[in-house]
One Martini backbone bead per residue (centre of mass of N, CA, C, O) as a GRO file, in nm:
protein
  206
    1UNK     BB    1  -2.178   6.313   0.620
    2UNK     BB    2  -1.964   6.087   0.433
    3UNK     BB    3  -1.958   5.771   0.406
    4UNK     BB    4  -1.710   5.533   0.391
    5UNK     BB    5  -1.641   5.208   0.282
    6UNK     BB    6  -1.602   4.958   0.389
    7UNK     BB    7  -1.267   4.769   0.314
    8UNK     BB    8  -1.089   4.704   0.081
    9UNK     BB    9  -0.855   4.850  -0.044
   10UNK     BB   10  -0.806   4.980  -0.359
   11UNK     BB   11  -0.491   4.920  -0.395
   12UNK     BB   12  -0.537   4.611  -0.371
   13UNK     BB   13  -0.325   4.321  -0.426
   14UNK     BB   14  -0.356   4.025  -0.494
   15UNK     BB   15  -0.085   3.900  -0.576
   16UNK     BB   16   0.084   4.025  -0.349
   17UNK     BB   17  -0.072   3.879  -0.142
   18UNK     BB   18  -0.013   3.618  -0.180
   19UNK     BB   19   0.308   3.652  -0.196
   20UNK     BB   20   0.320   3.693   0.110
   21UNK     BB   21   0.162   3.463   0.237
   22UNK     BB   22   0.347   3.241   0.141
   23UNK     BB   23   0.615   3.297   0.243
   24UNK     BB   24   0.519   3.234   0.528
   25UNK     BB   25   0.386   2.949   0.479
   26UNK     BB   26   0.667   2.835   0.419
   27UNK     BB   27   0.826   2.908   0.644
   28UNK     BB   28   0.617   2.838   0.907
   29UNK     BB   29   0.331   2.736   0.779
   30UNK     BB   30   0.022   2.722   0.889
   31UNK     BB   31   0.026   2.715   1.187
   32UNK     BB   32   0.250   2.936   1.214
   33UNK     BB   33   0.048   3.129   1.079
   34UNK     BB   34  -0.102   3.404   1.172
   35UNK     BB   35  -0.328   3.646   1.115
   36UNK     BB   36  -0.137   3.871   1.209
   37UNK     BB   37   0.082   3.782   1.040
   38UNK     BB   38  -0.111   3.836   0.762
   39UNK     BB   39  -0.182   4.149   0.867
   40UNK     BB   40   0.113   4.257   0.830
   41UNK     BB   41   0.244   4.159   0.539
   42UNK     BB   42  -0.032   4.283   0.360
   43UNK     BB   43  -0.173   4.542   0.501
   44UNK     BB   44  -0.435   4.427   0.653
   45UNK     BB   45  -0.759   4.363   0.761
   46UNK     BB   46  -0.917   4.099   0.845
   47UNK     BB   47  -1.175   4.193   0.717
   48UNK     BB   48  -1.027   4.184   0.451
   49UNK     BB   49  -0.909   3.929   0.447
   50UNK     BB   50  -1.218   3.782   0.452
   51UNK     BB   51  -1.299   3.947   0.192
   52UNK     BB   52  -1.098   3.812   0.001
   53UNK     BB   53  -1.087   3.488   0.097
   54UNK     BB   54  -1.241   3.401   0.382
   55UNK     BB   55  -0.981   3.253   0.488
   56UNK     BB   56  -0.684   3.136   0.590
   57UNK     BB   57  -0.761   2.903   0.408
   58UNK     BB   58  -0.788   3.002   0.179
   59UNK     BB   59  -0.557   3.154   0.117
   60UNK     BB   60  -0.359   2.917   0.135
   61UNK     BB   61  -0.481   2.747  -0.122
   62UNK     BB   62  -0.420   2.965  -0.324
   63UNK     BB   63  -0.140   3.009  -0.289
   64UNK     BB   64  -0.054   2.676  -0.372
   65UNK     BB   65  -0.240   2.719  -0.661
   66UNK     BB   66  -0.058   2.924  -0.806
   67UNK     BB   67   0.226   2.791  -0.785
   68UNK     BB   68   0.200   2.521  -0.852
   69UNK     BB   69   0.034   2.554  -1.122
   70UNK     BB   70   0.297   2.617  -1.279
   71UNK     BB   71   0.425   2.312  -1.346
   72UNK     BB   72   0.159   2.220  -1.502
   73UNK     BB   73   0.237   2.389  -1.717
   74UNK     BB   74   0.509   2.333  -1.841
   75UNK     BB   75   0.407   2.083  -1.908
   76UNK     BB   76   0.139   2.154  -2.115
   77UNK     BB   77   0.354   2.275  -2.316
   78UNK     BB   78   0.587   2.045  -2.341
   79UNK     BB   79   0.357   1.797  -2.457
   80UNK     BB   80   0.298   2.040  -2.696
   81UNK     BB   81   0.517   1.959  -2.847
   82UNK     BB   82   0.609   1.825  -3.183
   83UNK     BB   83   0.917   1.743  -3.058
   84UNK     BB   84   1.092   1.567  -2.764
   85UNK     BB   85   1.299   1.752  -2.731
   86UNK     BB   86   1.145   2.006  -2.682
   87UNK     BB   87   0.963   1.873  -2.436
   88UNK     BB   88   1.248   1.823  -2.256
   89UNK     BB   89   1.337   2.090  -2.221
   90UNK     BB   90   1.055   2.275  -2.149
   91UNK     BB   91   1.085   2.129  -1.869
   92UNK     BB   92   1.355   2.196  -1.756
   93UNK     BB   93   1.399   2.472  -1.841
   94UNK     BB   94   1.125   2.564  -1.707
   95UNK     BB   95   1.209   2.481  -1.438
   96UNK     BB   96   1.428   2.632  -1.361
   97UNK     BB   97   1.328   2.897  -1.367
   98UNK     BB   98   1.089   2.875  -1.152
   99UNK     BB   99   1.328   2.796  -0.936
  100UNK     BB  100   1.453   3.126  -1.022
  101UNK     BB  101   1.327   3.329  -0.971
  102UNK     BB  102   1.245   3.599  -0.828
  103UNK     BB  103   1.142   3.756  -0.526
  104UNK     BB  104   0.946   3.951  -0.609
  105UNK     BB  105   0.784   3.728  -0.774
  106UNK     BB  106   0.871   3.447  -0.527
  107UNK     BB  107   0.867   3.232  -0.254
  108UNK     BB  108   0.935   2.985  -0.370
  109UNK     BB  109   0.949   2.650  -0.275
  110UNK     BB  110   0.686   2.423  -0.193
  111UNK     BB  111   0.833   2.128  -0.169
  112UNK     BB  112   1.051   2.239   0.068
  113UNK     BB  113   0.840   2.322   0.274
  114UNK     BB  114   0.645   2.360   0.534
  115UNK     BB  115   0.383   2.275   0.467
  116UNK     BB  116   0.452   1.960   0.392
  117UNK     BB  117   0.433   1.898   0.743
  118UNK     BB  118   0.132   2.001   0.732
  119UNK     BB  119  -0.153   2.132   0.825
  120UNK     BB  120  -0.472   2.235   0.660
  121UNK     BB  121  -0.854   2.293   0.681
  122UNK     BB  122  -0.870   2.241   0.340
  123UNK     BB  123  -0.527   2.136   0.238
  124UNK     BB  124  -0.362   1.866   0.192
  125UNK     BB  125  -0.051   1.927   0.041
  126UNK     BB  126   0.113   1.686  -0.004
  127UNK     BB  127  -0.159   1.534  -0.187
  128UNK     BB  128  -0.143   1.739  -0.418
  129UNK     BB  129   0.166   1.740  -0.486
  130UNK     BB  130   0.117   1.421  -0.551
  131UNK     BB  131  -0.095   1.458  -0.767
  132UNK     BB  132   0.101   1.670  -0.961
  133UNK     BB  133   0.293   1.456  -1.003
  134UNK     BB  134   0.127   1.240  -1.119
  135UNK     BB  135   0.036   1.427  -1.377
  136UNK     BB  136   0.273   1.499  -1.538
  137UNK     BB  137   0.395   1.208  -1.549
  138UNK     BB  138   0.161   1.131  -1.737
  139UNK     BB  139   0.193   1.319  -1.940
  140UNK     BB  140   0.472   1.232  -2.034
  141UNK     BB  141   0.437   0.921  -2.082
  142UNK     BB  142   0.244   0.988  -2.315
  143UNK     BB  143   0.438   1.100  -2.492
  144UNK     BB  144   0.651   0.920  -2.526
  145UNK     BB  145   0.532   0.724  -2.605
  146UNK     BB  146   0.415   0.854  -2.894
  147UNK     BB  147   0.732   0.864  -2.984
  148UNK     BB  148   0.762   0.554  -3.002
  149UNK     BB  149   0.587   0.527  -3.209
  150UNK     BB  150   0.665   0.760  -3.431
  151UNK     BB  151   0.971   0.762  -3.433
  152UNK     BB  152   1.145   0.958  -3.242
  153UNK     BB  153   1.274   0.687  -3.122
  154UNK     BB  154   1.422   0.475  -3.053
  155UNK     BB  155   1.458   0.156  -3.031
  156UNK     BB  156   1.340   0.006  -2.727
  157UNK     BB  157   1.248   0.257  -2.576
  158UNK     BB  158   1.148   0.337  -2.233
  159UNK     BB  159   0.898   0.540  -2.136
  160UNK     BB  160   0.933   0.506  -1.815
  161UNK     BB  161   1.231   0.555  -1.800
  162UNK     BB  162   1.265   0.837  -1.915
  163UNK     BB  163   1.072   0.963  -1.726
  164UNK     BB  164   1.182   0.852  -1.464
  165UNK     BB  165   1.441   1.055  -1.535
  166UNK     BB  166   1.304   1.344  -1.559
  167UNK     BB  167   1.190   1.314  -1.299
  168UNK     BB  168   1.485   1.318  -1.143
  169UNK     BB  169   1.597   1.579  -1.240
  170UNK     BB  170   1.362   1.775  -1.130
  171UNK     BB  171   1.401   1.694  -0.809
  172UNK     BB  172   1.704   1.792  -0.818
  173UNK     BB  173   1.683   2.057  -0.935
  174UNK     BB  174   1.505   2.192  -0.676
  175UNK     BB  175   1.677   2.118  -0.469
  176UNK     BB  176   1.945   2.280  -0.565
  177UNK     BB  177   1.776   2.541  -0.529
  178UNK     BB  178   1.746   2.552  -0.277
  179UNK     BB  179   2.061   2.561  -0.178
  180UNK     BB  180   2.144   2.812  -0.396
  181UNK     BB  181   2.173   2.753  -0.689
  182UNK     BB  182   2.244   2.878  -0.984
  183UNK     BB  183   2.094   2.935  -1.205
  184UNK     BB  184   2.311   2.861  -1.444
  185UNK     BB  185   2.400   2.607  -1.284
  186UNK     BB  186   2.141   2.454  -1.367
  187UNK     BB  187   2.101   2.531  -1.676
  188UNK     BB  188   2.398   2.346  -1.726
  189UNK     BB  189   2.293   2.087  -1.644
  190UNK     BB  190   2.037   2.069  -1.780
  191UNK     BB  191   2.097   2.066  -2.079
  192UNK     BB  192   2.342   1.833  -2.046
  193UNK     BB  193   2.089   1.625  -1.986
  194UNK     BB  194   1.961   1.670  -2.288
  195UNK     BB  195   2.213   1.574  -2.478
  196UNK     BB  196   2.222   1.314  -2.358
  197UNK     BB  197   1.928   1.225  -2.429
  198UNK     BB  198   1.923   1.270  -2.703
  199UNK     BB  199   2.164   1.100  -2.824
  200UNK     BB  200   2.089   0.860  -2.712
  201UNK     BB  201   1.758   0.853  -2.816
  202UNK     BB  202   1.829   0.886  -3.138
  203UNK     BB  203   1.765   0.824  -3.409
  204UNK     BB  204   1.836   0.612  -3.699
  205UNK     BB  205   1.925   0.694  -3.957
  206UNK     BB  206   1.824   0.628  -4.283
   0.00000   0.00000   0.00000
């Protein structure tokens, strides 16, 4: 009789597995989401999820650095663009898009998660997420600055006062987005808060 190799199954979706198992971890924290409550919603065996992940603390670390790390790509796509209106659109819309994902596809926000008030044995999310955004906002500055040196911006604008509007925009767009504001209101909300910013710091006409 021909025996078939034990572990996970050929099926196996590392993808969908991860997003299950954040929603868990948001919702319930790191502590409180127990390893067999996250092999009955990824609908694994113990020994498959520690053969895919390696412990519940892999698998959690990887869900927040998957989820986070989309925030970061959106800054990094945003302050490569070549010019600075630009910039500020693709930070806000495009954060915008992220915090109102379909569920089928997002476990929700991670900045106002269980998690946050969490401890994990292997990461602490706090401390990650505001390094995540210590590196945004340095990003975004270091544009901004930029754009301030070759008169893309009027003389004497502020390129920390700026960031730290965008900044600052950003994390109550975020907020919104938890209180269940729909995309469309979000994304009027980011748009006019573009137009007053671009207006404002528009160079004058040669």
């Amino acid at each position: 009789m021909t025996e078939h190799p034990r572990g996970r199954p050929r099926a196996f979706d590392r993808d969908r597995a991860i997003l299950e198992a954040a929603r868990l971890f948001w919702r319930r924290g790191y502590s409180g989401t127990s390893t067999r409550a996250l092999t009955a919603a990824l609908g694994l065996s113990s020994s498959s999820l520690y053969a895919a992940f390696g412990s519940k603390a892999g698998l959690f670390e990887e869900a927040v650095r998957t989820y986070a790390e989309r925030y970061r790509e959106i800054y990094q796509q945003g302050v490569a663009e070549p010019d600075i209106r630009t910039v500020l659109e693709r930070i806000l819309i495009g954060s915008v898009h992220e915090f109102t994902q379909p569920d089928d596809t997002h476990p929700g926000c991670l900045i106002s998660s269980a998690v946050m008030t969490d401890r994990a044995d292997t990461l602490d999310t706090t401390a990650y997420v505001a390094a995540l955004h210590r590196a945004n906002e340095q990003a975004l500055l270091r544009r901004v600055e930029r754009a301030v040196r070759d008169g893309e911006l009027a003389p004497g604008t502020s390129a920390a006062a700026l960031t730290g509007l965008v900044q600052t925009l950003w994390h109550g767009l975020s907020v919104r987005s938890n209180l269940g504001a729909p995309r469309e209101d979000l994304t009027a909300a980011a748009q006019l808060a573009h137009r007053l910013i671009c207006r404002q710091l528009a160079s004058p006409a040669p």
